[in-house]
C-alpha positions as CSV (number, residue, x, y, z in Angstrom):
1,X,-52.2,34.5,48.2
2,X,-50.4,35.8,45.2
3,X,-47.9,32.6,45.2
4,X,-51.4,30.5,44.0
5,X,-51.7,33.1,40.9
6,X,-51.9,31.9,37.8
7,X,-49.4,32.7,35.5
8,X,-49.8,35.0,32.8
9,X,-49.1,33.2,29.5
10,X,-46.5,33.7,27.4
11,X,-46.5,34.4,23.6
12,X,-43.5,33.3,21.9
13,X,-42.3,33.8,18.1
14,X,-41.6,30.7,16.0
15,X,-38.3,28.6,16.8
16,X,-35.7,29.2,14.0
17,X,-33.7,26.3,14.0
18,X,-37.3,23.2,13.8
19,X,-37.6,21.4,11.1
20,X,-40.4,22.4,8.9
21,X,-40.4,19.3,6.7
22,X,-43.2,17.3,7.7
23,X,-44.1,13.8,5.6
24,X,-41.8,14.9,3.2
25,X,-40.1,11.5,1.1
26,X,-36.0,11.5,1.8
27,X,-35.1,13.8,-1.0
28,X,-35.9,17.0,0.3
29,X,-33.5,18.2,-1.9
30,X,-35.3,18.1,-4.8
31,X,-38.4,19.5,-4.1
32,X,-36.6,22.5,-2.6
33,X,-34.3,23.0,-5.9
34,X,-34.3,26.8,-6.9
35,X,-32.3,27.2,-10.7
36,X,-28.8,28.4,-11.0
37,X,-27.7,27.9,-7.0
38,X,-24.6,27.1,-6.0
39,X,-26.1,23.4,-5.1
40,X,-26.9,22.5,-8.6
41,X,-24.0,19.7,-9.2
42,X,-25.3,18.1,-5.4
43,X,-28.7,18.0,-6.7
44,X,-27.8,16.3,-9.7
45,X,-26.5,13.9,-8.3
46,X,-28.8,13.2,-5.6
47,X,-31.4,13.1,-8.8
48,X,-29.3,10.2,-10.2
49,X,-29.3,8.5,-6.2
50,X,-33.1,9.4,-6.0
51,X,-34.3,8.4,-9.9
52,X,-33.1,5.2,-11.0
53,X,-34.3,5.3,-14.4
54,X,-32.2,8.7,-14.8
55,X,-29.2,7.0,-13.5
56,X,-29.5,3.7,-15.9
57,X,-30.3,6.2,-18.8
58,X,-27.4,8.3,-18.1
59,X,-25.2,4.3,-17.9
60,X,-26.8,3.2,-20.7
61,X,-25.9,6.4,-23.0
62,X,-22.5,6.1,-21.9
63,X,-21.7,3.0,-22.7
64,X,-23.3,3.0,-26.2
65,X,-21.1,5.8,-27.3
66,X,-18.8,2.8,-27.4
67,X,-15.1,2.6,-27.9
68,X,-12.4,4.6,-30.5
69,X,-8.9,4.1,-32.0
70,X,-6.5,5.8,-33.6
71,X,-5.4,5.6,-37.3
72,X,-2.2,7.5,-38.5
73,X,-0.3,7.6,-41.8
74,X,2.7,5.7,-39.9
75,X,1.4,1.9,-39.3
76,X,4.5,1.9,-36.6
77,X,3.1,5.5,-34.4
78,X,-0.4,4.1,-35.0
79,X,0.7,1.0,-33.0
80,X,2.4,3.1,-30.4
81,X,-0.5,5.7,-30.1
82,X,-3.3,2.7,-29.5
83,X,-1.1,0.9,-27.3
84,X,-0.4,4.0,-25.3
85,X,-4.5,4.8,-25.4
86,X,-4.8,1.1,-24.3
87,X,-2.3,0.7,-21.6
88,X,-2.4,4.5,-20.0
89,X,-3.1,4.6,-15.9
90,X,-6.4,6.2,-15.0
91,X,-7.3,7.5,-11.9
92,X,-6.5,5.2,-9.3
93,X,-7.8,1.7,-10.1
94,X,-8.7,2.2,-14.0
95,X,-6.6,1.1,-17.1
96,X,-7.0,2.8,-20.8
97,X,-8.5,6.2,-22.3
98,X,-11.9,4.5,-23.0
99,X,-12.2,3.8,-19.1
100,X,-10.9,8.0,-18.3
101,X,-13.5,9.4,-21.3
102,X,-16.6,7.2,-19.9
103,X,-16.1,8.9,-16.7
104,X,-15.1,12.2,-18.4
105,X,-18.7,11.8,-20.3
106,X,-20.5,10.6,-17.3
107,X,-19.5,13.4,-15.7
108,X,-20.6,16.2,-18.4
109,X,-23.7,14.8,-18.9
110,X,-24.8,14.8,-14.7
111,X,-23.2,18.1,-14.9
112,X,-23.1,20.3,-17.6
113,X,-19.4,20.7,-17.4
114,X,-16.5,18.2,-17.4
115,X,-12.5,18.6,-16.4
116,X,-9.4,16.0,-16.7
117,X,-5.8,16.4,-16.6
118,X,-2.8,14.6,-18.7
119,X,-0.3,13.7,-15.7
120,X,3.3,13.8,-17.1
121,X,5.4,10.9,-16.1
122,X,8.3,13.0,-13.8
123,X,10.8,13.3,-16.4
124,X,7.9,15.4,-18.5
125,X,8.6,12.9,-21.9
126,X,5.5,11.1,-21.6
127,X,1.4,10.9,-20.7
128,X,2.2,9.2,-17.5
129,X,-1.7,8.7,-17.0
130,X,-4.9,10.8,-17.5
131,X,-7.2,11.7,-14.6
132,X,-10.7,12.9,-14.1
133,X,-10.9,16.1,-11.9
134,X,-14.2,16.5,-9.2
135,X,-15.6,19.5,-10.1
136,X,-15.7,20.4,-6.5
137,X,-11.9,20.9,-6.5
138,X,-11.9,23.4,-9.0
139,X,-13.2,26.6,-10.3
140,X,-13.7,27.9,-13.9
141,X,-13.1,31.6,-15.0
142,X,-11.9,33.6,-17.8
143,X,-8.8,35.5,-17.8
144,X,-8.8,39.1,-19.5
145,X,-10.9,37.8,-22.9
146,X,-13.9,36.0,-22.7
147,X,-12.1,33.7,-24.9
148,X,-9.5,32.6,-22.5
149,X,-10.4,30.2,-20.1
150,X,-8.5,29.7,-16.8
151,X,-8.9,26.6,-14.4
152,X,-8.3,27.6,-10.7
153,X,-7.8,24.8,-7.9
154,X,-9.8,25.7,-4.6
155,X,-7.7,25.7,-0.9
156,X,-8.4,24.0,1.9
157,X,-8.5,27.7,3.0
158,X,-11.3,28.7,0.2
159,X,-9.0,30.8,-1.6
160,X,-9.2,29.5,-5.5
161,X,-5.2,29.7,-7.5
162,X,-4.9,29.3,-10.7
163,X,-3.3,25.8,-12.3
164,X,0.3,25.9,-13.4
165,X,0.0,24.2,-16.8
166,X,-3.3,24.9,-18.3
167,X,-2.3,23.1,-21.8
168,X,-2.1,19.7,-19.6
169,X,-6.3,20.0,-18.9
170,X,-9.5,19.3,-20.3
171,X,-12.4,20.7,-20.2
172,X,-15.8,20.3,-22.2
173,X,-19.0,22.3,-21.7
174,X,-22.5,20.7,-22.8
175,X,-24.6,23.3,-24.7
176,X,-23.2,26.0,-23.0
177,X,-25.7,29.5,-23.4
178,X,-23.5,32.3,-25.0
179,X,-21.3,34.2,-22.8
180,X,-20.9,31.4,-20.0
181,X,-18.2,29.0,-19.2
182,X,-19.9,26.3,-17.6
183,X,-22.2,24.0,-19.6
184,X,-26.1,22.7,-18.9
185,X,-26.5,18.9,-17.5
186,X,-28.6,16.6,-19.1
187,X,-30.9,16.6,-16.4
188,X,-32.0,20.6,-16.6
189,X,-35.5,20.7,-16.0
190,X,-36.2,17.5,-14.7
191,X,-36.2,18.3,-10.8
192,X,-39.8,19.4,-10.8
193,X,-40.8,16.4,-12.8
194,X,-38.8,14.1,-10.3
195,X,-40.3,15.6,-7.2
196,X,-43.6,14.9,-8.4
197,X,-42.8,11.5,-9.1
198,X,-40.8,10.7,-5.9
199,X,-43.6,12.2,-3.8
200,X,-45.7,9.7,-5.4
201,X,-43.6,6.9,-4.9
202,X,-43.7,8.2,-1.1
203,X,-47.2,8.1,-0.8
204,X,-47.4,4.6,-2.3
205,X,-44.7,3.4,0.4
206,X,-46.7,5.3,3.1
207,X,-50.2,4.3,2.4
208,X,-48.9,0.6,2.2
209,X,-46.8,0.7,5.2
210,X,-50.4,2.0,6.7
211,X,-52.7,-0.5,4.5
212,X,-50.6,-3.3,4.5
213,X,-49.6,-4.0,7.8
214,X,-53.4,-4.0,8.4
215,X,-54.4,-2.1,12.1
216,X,-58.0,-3.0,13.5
217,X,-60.4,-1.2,15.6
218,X,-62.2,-2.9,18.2
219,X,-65.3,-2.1,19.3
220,X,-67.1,-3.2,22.7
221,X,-70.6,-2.0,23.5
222,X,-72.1,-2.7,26.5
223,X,-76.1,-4.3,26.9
224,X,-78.4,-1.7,29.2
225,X,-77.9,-3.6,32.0
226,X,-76.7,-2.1,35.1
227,X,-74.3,-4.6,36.0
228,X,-72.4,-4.7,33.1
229,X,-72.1,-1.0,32.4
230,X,-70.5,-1.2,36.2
231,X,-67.5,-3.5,34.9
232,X,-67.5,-1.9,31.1
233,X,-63.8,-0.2,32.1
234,X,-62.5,-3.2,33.2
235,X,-64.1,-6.0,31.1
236,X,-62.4,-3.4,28.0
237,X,-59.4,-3.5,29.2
238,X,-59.7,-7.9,29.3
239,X,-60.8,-7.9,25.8
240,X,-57.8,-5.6,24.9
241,X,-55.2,-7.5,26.9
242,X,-56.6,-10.5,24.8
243,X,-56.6,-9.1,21.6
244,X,-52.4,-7.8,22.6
245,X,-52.0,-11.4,23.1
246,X,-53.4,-12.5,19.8
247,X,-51.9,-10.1,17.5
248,X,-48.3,-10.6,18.9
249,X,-48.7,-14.7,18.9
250,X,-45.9,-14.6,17.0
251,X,-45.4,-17.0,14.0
252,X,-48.0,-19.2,15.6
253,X,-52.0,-18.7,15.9
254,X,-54.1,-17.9,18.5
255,X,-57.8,-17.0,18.7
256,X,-59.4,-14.2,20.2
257,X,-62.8,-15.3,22.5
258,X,-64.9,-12.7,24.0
259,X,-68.0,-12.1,25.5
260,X,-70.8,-9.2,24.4
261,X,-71.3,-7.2,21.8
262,X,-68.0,-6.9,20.2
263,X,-67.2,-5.1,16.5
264,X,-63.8,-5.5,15.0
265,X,-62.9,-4.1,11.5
266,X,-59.9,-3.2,9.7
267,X,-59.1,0.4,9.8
268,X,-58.7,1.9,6.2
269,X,-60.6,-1.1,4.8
270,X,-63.0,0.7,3.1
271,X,-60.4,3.6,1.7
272,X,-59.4,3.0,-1.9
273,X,-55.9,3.8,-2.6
274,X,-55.7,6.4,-5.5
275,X,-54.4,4.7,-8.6
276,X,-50.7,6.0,-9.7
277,X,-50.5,4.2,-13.2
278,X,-51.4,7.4,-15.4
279,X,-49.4,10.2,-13.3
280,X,-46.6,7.8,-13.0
281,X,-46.4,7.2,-16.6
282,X,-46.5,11.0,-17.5
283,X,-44.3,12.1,-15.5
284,X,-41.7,9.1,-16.7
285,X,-42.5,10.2,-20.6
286,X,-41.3,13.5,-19.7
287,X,-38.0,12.4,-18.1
288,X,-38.0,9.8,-20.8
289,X,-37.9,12.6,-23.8
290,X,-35.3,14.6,-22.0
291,X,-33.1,11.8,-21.8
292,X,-33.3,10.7,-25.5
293,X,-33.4,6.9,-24.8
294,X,-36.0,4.9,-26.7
295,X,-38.2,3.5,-23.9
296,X,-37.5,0.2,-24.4
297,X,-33.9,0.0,-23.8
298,X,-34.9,1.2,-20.0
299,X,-37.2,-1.8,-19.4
300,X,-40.4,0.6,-20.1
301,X,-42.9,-1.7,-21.8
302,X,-44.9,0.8,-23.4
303,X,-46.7,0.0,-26.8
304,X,-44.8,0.4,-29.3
305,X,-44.3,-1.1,-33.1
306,X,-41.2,-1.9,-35.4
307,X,-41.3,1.4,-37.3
308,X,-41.0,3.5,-33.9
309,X,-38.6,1.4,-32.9
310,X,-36.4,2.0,-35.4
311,X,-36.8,5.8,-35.4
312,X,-36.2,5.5,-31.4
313,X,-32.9,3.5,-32.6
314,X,-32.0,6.8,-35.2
315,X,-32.9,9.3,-32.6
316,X,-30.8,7.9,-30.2
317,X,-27.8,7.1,-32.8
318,X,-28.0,10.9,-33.8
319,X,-27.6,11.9,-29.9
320,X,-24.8,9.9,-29.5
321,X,-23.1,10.9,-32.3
322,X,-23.1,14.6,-31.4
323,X,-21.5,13.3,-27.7
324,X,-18.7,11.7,-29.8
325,X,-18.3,15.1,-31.6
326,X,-17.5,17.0,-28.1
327,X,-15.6,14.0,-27.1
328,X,-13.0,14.3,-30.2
329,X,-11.7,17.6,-29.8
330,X,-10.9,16.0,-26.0
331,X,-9.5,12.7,-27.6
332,X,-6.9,14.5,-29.8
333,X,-5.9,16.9,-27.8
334,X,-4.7,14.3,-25.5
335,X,-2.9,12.1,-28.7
336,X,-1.4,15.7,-29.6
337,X,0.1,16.0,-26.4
338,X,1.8,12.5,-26.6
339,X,2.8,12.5,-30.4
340,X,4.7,16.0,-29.5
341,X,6.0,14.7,-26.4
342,X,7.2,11.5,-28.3
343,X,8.7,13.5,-31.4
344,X,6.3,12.2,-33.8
345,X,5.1,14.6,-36.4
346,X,1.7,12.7,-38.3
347,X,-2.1,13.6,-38.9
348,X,-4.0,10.6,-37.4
349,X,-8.0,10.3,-37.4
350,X,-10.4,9.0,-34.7
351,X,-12.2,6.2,-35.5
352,X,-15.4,5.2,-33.8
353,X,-16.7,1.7,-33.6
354,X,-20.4,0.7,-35.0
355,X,-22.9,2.0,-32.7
356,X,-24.6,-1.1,-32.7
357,X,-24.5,-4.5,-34.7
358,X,-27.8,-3.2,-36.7
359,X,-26.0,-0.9,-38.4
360,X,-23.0,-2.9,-39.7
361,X,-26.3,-5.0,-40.5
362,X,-28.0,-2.0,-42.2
363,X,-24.5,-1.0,-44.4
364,X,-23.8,-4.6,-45.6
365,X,-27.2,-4.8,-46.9
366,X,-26.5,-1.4,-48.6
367,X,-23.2,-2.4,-50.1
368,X,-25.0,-5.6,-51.1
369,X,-28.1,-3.8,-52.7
370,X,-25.9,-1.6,-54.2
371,X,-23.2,-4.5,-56.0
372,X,-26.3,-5.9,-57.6
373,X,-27.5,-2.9,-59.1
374,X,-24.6,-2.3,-60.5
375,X,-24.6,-5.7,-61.9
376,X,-27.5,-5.7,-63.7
377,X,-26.9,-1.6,-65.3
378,X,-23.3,-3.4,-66.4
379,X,-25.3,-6.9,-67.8
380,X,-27.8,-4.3,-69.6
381,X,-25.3,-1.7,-70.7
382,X,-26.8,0.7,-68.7
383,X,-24.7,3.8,-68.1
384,X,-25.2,6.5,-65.2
């Protein structure tokens, strides 16, 4: 009867909307990065989430650009202009400018680009307080001259409109290539270094979440005789009820007792896990010399001696002296807004503290080394 046909089978074309990702460790992202998508600012910082020697490097950098005042002409507006610095709202739960540039540098380093506003108290006399924009809220473009640069605030619509008072925003671009608006993160080129060295990470996890929790294969072969190849089925099934019962005892013990020609082993006993020391290493001294840090300061304990030390130490003082550079032309535009605001007409300078104690170290024994010599050339009548 045709009702008892067979079916013919059917061929069918691959299911768009399946996951393809198999075994893959849980930041896809990065391993599917393509340059210059619109994603780039997500996959930073899921870089930072997935990396955390990038984060802690990006931390670290931040807060050793250290803190700043101002020094004016007029001892009385150089009061006012520090206390306002000190005192000024930012954001919602954050207190002083050094607290809004942090996150202003935090922000151009993950991302290339960075954007803050000077919030005018209602009367429009005063900074009322300084806040850092998301750089998903707005949109950068150039209006009529490449030289003119326009910020436009995105709708919940997606329509983008320009921002009433451009003068009252900030924005800073991190070595941005000539003829673009938008600047280059810190982390450029490290997602194909990362993705190698999360997929390693993975592996490790997997291979000891399959090694570790140890798995055993037990093995029950029968004698020749007829009478116990008759009960073989059932006399495997005891011995693997048993060994259930032993291996889920619990926190207390149990022994396993059995009869005939049993084999257990550990499955993957004899597998040697591949050793992850070298390709870990390389692919943290590549994201290591992108970030600038000295090793050291990110718990690395690579060899190293005293001399290379101190080079790491004027590498990274050099870096984080060209971050204060971009920061400046930020910090006063923001003390130009309040002196003008204020009425007060003075030149004032930014002044940086000590990166770190070794160099007010390092100057003092300068200064020293240098009083003595000129000591001794004014005891000998030695003139230069």
């Amino acid at each position: 009867m045709a009702f008892f046909k067979n079916k013919a089978s059917i061929s069918y074309s691959p299911v768009q909307t399946v996951s393809t990702t198999i075994n893959s460790h849980p930041f896809g992202e990065i391993k599917q990065y393509v340059p210059h998508c619109e994603g780039e600012m997500k996959l930073y910082a899921v870089l930072r989430e997935a990396v955390p020697i990038i984060d802690a490097a990006i931390s670290k950098t931040v807060r050793l650009v250290g803190g700043f005042k101002i020094q004016c002409e007029d001892e009385e507006v150089e009061k006012k202009i520090n206390d306002f610095l000190f005192n000024v709202k930012v954001n919602a739960t954050s207190q002083g400018a050094e607290s809004f540039v942090a996150s202003y540098l935090d922000q151009l380093l993950t991302f290339g680009t960075a954007v803050g506003e000077m919030v005018l108290s209602a009367q429009g006399d005063t900074i009322a307080a300084l806040y850092n924009a998301s750089l998903k809220d707005i949109e950068l473009t150039t209006d009529g001259s490449p030289l003119n640069l326009k910020v436009l605030k995105k709708g919940d619509d997606g329509a983008s409109t320009a921002v009433k008072f451009q003068d009252l925003l900030l924005v800073s671009a991190l070595n941005a290539a000539p003829g673009k608006i938008y600047g280059k993160s810190l982390l450029r080129g490290l997602p194909f270094v990362s993705g190698i060295l999360l997929s390693i990470y993975n592996t490790i996890g997997v291979n000891w979440d399959r090694v570790g929790n140890i798995r055993f294969a037990v093995t029950y072969k029968p004698s020749g005789d007829s009478g116990e190849k008759a009960y073989a089925k059932d006399r495997a099934r005891q011995i693997a009820n048993e060994w259930r019962k032993t291996m889920y005892a619990g926190s207390g013990t149990s022994d396993f007792i059995s009869v005939g020609d049993v084999n257990i082993k550990v499955i993957g006993a004899d597998n040697q896990i591949l050793d992850s020391q070298i390709p870990v290493r390389q692919m943290l001294e590549q994201i290591v010399a992108k970030l600038s840090i000295p090793p050291f300061l990110l718990g690395l304990s690579w060899s190293t001696t005293e001399k290379m030390s101190t080079q790491q130490a004027d590498i990274l003082t050099s870096e984080l002296e060209t971050y204060r550079r971009i920061l400046n032309s930020t910090i006063s535009k923001i003390c130009l807004m309040w002196l003008n605001l204020n009425g007060y007409f003075t030149d004032f300078k930014i002044v940086w503290e000590n990166i770190n104690l070794q160099d007010e170290v390092e100057l003092a024994n300068a200064r020293l080394t240098s009083a003595k010599a000129a000591e001794i050339e004014k005891r000998l009548g030695i003139e230069i």
